[in-house]
N, C-alpha and C positions, 0 to 999 in steps of 0.2 A: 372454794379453795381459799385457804387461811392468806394473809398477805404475804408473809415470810415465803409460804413456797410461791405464790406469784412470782417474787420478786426470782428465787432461782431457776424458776423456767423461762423466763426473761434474761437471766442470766444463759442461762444455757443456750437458747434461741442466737443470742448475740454471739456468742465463741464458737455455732455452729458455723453462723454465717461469716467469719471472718476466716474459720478452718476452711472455709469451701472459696473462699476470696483467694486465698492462699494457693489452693492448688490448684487454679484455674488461671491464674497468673505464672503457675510453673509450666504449664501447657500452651499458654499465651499464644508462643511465636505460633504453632501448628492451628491453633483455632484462628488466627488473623488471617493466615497465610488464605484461607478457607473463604475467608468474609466475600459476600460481592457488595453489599451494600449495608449502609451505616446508621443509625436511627439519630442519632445528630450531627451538626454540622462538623466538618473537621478543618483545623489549624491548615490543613495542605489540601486542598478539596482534592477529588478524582480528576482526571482529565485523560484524556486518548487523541490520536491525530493519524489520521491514516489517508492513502494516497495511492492508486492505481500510476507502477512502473512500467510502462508496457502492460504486459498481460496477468501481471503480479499486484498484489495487495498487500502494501509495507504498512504494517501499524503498532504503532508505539502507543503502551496502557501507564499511566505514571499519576504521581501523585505532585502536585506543587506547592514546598517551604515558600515562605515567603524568605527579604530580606529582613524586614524588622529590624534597620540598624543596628545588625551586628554583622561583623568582622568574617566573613565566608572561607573564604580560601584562604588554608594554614589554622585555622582555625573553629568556624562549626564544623567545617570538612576537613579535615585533618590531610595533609599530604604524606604520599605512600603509603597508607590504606585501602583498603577496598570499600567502597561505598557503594550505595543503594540506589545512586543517581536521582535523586529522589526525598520522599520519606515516605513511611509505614511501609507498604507488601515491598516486595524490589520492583522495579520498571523492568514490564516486558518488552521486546520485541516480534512481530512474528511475520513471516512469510509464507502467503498463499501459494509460491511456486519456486523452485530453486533457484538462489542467486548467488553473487558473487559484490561479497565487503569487500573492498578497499583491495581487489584482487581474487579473495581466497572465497573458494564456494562453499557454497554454506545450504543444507538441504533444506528445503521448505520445512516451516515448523514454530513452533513458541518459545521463548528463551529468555533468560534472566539476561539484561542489560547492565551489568556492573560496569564500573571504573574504578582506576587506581589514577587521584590527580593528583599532579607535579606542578612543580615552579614553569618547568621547562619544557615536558610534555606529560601527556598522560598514554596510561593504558585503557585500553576499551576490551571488555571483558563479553564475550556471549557465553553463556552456560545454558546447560540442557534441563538444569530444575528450577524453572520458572516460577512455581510457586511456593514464594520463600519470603519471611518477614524480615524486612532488610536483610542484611545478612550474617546473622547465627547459624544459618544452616550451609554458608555457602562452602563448597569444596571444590577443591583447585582441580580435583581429578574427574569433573564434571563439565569442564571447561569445553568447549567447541573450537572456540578462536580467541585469540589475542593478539590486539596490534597496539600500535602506539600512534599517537593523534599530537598535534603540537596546537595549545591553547591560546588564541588572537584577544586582544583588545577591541571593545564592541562598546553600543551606548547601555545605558543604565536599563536591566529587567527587574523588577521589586519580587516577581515570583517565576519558579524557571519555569521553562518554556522549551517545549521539543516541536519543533518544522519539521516537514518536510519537504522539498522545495525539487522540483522538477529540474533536470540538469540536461536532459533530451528526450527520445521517444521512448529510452530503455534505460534512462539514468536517474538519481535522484541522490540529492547532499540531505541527510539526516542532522540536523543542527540540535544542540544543546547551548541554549543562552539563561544565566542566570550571573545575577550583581554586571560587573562589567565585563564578561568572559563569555567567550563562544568557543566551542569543540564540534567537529564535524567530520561524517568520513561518506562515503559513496558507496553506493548499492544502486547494482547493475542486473540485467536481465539479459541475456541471450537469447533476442527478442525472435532472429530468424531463424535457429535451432526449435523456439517452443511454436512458432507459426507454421513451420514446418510439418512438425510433429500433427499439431493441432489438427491442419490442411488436410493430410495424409488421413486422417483417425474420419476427419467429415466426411472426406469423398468416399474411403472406404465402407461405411455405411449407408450412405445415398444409397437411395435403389435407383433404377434404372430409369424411371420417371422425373426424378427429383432434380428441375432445371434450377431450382432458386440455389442449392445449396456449389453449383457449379458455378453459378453466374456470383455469386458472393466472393468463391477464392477466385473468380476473372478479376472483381471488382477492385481486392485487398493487393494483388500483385499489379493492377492498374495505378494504384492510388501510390504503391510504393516503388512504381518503375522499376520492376525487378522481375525477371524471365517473360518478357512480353511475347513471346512465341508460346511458352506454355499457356498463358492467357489467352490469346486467340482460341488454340483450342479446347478449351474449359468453357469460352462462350459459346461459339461455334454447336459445343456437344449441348449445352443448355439449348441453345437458337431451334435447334435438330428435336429435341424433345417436346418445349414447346415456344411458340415465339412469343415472347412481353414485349411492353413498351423498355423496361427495365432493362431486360438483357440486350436488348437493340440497340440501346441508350451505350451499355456500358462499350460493346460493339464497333459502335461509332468512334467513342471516344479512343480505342486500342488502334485502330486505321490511322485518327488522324495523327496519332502519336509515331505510328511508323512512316509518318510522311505521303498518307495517302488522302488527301484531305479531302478528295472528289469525292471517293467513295465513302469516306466518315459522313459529307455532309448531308449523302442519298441515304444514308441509315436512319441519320439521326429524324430528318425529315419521316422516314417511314415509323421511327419510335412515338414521333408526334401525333402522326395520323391516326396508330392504331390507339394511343392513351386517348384520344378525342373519340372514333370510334365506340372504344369500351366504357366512354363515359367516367374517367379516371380522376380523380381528386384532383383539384388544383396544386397538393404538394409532388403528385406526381408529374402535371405536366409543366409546369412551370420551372422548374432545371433545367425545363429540356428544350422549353422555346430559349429562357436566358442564353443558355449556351450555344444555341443553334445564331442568335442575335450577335454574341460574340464575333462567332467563328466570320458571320457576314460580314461586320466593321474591319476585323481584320483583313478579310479578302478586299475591300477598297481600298485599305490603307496602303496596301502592293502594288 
């Protein structure tokens, strides 16, 4: 090949590859939206944070800006906007099992995490198309919920940062801190509706042999002092089935809570003998001397 045409197929090569730059950049948002992972490092690395509510898995997928001494709020983030909370894909959120934002229920599921920030509050945004490059694609009629959050003074974060921070056995504060600002709202579980549920669906299955899964919801309604009548007889039917050191154990403990402490302490004793008997792990028996050691100190101390 003569050089002149080298040099135009060299030519051509080059206006190929800038023609296919081009329109691969016009499809941009839709192919990033797509990405899971990235062949270099990024200005915002990946990040996620997730947190068992109760019997729910809240977790937040996001990217984190840094500061880089520039001017944040009013300005890389513009206010009354909707932003990506974030940078690159939008920040998801999702829920393993139905909950309830800042009141309002919200079905288990994935969702785009937007905001609209303010001087004086903001809005907090869940949408149901999660996967979305920031937001080009976002639609207001896509929306799930919207509420409004009011923005505190906090210490200095150089990159943002989402917690989640436990608030009780079925609560949890979602926090957003970045530059000197924190945003935050509550996600709640309706712990003894799903426990219930849960309860119902186990024992409904048990077959008629199956003492562990009886002595288990004895154990969970012991543990959270709630219908101690229906516990007795959930052990009881376990005890009936087959007797453990386990079920004996939990047994004892349900007596001595209805004030019968004679009879908890002839259980718990017979829960000893047979874990010793059956040759049982020292994590098995050793609860159960503890506890029986307890209940004695206490008895002198009367």
């Amino acid at each position: 090949m003569t050089a002149p045409n080298i040099k135009k197929t060299r030519k051509f090569c080059v206006m190929s590859a800038l023609l296919l730059s081009l329109a691969l950049c016009r499809f941009a948002p839709n192919l990033a939206a797509q990405e899971t992972s990235h062949l270099f490092p990024q200005k915002s690395p990946r990040a996620s944070v997730s947190q068992d509510v109760g019997t729910c898995v809240v977790t937040i997928e996001y990217h984190r800006p840094r500061v880089r001494n520039r001017t944040i709020w009013g300005d890389l983030v513009p206010f009354g906007e909707v932003w990506r909370t974030g940078a690159n894909e939008a920040t998801t959120i999702s829920f393993s099992h139905a909950v309830k934002v800042v009141g309002n229920p919200v079905p288990a599921g994935k969702y785009a995490l937007f905001t609209i920030p303010g001087r004086e509050k903001w809005t907090v945004i869940l949408n149901k198309r999660y996967k979305q490059l920031g937001t080009f694609e976002y639609n207001p009629k896509e929306d799930i919920l919207r509420f409004d959050v009011r923005p505190v003074s906090t210490s200095y974060t150089e990159y943002l940062t989402f917690e989640i921070y436990p608030a009780s056995d079925s609560s949890a504060y979602v926090d957003l801190d970045w530059e000197k600002l924190r945003v935050y709202f509550l996600v709640e579980v309706d712990l003894d509706k799903v426990i219930e549920a849960r309860m119902a669906e186990i024992l409904a299955k048990a077959s008629k042999t199956d003492w562990y899964a009886r002595c288990e919801a004895a154990q969970y309604l012991l543990d959270v002092e709630k219908d101690m009548p229906r516990a007795m007889k959930l052990i009881e039917e376990s005890i009936n089935i087959r007797q453990t050191p386990q079920n004996l154990f939990v047994k004892a403990q349900i007596l001595r809570w209805a004030g019968r402490a004679t009879e908890g302490f002839a259980v718990i004793e017979q829960a000893i003998n047979l874990a010793i008997k059956q040759n049982a792990a020292p994590p098995v028996v050793k609860p159960m001397e503890n506890m029986r050691s307890e209940w004695q100190r206490a008895a002198q101390r009367r």
